[in-house]
C-alpha positions as CSV (number, residue, x, y, z in Angstrom):
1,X,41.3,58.7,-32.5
2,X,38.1,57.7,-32.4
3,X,36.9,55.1,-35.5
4,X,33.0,54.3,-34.6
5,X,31.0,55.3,-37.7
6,X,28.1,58.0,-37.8
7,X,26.1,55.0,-39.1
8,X,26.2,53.5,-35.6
9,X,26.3,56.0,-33.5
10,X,22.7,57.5,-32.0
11,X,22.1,61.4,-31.7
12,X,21.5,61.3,-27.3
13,X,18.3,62.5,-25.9
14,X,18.8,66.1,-24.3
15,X,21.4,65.3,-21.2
16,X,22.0,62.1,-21.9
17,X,25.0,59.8,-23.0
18,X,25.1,58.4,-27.2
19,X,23.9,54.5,-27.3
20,X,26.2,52.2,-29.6
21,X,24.6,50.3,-31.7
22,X,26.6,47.4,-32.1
23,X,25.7,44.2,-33.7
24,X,27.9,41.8,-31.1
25,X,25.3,43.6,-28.5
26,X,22.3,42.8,-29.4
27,X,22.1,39.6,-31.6
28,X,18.9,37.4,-32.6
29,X,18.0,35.6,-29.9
30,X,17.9,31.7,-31.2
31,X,14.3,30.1,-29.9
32,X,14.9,26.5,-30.4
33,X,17.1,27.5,-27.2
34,X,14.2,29.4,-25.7
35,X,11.8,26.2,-25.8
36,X,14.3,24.0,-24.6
37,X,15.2,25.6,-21.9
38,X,10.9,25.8,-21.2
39,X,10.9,22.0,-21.3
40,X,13.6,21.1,-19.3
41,X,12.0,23.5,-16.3
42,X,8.7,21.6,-17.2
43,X,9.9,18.4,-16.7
44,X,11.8,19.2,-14.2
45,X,9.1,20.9,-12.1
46,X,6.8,17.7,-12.7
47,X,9.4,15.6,-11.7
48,X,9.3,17.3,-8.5
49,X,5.6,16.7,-8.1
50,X,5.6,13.4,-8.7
51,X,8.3,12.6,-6.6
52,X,6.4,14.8,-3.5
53,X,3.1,12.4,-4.7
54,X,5.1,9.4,-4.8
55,X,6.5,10.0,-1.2
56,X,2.8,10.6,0.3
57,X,1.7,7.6,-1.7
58,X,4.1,5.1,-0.5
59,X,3.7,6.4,3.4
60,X,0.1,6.0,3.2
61,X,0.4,2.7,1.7
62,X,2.5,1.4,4.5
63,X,-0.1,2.7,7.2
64,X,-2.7,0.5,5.8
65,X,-0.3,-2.3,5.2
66,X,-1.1,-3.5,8.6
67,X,-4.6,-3.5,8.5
68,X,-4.6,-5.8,5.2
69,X,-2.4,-7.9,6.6
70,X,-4.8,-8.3,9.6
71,X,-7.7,-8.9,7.4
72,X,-5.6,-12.0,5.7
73,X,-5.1,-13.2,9.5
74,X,-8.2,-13.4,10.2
75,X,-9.2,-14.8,6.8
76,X,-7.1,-17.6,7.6
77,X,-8.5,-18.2,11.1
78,X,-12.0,-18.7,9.1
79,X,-10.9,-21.2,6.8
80,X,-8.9,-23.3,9.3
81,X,-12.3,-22.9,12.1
82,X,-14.4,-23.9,8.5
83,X,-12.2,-27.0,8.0
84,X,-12.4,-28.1,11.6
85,X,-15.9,-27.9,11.4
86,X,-16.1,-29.7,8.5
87,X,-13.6,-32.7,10.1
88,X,-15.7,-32.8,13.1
89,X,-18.8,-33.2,10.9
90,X,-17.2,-36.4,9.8
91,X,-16.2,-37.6,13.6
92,X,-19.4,-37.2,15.6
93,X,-18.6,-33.5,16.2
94,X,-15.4,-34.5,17.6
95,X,-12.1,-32.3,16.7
96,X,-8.8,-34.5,15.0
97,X,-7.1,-34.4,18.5
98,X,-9.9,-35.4,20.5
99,X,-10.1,-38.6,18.0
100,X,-8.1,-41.6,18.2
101,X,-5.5,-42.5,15.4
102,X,-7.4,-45.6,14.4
103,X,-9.8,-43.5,13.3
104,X,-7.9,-40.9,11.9
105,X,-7.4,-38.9,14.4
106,X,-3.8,-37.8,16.9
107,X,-5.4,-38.4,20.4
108,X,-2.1,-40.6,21.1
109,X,0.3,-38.7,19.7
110,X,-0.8,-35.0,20.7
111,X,-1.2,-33.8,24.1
112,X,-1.5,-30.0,24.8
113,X,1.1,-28.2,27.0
114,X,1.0,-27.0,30.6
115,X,-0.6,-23.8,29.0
116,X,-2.9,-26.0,27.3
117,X,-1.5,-25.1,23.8
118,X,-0.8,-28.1,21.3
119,X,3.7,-27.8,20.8
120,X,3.1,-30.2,17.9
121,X,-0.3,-29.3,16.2
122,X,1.3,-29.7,12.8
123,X,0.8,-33.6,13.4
124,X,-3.7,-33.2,13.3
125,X,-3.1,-30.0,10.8
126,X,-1.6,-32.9,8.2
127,X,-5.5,-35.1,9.0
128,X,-7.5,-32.0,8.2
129,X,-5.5,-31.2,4.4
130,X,-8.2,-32.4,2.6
131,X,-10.4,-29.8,4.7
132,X,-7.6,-27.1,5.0
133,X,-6.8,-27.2,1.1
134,X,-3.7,-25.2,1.3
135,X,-0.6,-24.7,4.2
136,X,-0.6,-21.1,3.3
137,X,-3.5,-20.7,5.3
138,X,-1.6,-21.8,8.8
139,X,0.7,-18.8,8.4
140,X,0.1,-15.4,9.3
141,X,1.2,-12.8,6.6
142,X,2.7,-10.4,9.5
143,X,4.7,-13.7,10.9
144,X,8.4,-13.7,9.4
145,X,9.6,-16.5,11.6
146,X,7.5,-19.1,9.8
147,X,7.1,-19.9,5.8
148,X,4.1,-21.8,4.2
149,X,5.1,-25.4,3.8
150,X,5.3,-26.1,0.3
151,X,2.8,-29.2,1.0
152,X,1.3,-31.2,3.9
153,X,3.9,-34.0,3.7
154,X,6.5,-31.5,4.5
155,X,4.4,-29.1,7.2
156,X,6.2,-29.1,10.8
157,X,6.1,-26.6,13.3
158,X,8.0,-23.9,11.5
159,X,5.0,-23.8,8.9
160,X,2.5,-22.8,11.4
161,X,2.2,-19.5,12.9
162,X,-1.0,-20.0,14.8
163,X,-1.0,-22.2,18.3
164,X,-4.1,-24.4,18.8
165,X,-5.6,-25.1,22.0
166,X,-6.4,-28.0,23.5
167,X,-8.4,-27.1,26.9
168,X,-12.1,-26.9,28.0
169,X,-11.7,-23.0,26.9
170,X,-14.0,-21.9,23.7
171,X,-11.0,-20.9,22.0
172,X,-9.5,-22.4,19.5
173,X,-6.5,-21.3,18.3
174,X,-4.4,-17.7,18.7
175,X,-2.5,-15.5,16.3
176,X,0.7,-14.7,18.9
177,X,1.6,-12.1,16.2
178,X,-1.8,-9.5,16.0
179,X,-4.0,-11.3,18.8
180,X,-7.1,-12.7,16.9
181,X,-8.4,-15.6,18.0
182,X,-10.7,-18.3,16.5
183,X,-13.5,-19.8,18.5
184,X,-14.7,-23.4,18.6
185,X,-17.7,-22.1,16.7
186,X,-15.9,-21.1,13.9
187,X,-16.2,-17.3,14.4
188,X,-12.5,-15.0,14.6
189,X,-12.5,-11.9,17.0
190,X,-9.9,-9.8,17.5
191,X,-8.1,-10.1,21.1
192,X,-9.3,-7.7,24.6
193,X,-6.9,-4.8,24.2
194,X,-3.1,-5.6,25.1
195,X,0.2,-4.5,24.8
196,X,2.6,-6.8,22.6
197,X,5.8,-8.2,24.5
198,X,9.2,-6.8,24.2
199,X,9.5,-9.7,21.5
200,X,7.0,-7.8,19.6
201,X,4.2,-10.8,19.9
202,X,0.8,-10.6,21.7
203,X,0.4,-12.3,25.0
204,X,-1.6,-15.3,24.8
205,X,-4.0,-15.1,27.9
206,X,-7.1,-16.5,27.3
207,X,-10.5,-15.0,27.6
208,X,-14.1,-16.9,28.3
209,X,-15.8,-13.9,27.6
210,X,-16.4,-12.6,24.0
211,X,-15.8,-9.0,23.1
């Protein structure tokens, strides 16, 4: 038998079916729910978007990490080609290892290589500190093999990235990690176009010529 009550019961349009009007149906929809729900997919769209942003962000800093790194190279160059000058402007324009240690300089104790390069070039480096100011400046910030020297009593080899040269060449010294060089004169150039080695490092042929 059937026990739904006229009261909710609707007449049905002409062909149609009666609609039930039944209170468990169609209850009062809560909107404190309703804004929730809205802020959770706002945040959760921006979060989105700033993670996209964040991604682009990071990989375009990392493509011009190189190039500031690069630019603190060669500013280092300057500042040790500035102190040299400054030492030889105290030696009759002569360079720490073309000076003899009884007057200050490591022509005794410092011979370049076969290749013309100084193997111990810490030993003058330690002469021009006053000049130098800082070890931080004999490292390049691309070079993870070597560490600043935490001061000039303690700088050997391992606190020097860049190789000094001793010939009749105008160059001066070399970054073996991105290839600029530093002239006699005091000026920094960026080396002739070449491929690195399989270690990663520049060759270190010399050039006369300037770019």
């Amino acid at each position: 038998m059937n026990n739904i009550s006229d009261a909710n019961r609707e007449l049905p349009p002409r062909g149609g079916v009666a609609i039930l009007k039944s209170p468990r149906l169609f209850r009062k929809v809560n909107m404190k729910n309703i804004i929730r729900l809205f802020v959770v997919v706002v945040i959760t769209v921006a979060a989105i978007y700033y993670f996209r942003w964040y991604q682009q962000w990071q990989s375009a800093q990392r493509e011009r990490q190189p190039h500031r790194m690069e630019i603190n190279c060669v500013n280092n160059l300057k500042q040790v080609g500035l102190g040299f000058r400054i030492w030889a402007g105290d030696h009759g324009d002569r360079l720490p290892f073309n000076v003899s240690t009884n007057e200050g300089g490591t022509l005794e104790i410092t011979r370049p290589g076969p290749d013309g390069y100084f193997t111990n070039s810490c030993l003058f480096l330690k002469c021009m500190s006053n000049e130098l100011t800082r070890p931080v400046v004999l490292v390049c910030p691309e070079d993870t093999a070597k560490w600043p020297a935490t001061d000039w009593g303690s700088l050997n080899e391992s606190n020097v990235s860049y190789r000094f040269y001793g010939g009749t060449n105008k160059i001066l010294a070399v970054c073996p990690i991105d290839g600029n060089i530093l002239y006699a004169d005091g000026s920094v150039a960026s080396k002739h176009p070449e491929q690195a080695d399989d270690s990663g490092q520049m060759p270190l042929t010399l050039h006369t010529n300037r770019p």
